[in-house]
C-alpha positions in Angstrom: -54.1 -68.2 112.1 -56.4 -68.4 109.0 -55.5 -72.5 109.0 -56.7 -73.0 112.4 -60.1 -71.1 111.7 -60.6 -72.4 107.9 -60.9 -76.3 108.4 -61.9 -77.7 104.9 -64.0 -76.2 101.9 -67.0 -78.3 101.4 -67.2 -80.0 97.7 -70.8 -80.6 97.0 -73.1 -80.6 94.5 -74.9 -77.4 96.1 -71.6 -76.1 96.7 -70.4 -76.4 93.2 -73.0 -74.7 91.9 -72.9 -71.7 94.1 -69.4 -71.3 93.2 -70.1 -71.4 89.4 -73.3 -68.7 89.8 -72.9 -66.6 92.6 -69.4 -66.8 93.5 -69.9 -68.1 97.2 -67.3 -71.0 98.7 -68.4 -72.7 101.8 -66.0 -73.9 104.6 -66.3 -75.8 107.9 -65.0 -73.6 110.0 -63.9 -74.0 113.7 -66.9 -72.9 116.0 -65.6 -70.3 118.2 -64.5 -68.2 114.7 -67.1 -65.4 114.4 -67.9 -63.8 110.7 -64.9 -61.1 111.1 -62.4 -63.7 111.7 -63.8 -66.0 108.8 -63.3 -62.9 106.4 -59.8 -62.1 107.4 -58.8 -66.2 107.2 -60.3 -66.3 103.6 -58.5 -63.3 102.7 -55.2 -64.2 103.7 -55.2 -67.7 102.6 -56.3 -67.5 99.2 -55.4 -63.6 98.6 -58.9 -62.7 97.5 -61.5 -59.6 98.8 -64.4 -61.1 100.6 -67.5 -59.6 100.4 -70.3 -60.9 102.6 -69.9 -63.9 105.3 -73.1 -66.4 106.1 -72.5 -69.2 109.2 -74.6 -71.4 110.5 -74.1 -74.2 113.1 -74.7 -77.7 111.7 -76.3 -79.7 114.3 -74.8 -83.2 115.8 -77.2 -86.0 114.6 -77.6 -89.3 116.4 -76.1 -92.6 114.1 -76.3 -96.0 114.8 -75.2 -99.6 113.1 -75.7 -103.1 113.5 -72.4 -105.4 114.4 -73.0 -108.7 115.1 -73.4 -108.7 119.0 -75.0 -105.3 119.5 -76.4 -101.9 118.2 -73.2 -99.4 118.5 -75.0 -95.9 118.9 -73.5 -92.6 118.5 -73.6 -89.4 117.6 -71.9 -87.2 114.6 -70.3 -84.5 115.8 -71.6 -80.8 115.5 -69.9 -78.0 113.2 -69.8 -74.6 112.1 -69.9 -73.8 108.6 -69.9 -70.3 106.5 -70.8 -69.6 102.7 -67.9 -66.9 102.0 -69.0 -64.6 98.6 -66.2 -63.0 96.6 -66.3 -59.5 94.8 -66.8 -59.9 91.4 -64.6 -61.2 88.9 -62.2 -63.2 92.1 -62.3 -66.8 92.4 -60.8 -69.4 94.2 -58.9 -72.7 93.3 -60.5 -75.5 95.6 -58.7 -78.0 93.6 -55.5 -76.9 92.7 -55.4 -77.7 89.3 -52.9 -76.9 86.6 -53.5 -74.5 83.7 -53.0 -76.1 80.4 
């Protein structure tokens, strides 16, 4: 269940930094998952205690290039994201790396 609501973390810059200062992940997440569902996913998945749950829907944008007969336009699909913020003193491994 918890892979089919968590779809990725998101590695930014922003995101980074929120992890480093206030201990918050963010995830695209599948649409229909609401804020109780998001905190049960994170929970099992990575064995942490959630405390607060932010979403927000990410708009779909219109894109467009240049080929050499015609402009291709399109759009870029819409998603569902959520910052996830741990209890203290809990964090996650995004990257998997190895403790030497």
């Amino acid at each position: 269940m918890a892979k089919q609501i968590l779809i990725k973390p998101v590695v930014t810059e922003k995101s980074t930094k929120l992890a480093d200062k206030r201990n918050t992940y963010a995830f695209v997440v599948d649409k229909g998952a609401n804020k109780i569902q998001i905190r049960q996913a994170v929970e099992q998945m990575f064995n942490v205690s959630v405390d607060a749950v932010n979403t927000m829907v990410i708009p779909g944008k219109p894109k467009s290039r240049t080929t050499k007969t015609a402009i291709v336009r399109g759009t870029k699909s819409a998603y569902k994201k959520a910052y996830v913020t741990l209890t203290p003193g809990e964090t996650i491994d995004l990257f998997g790396g190895s403790e030497e």
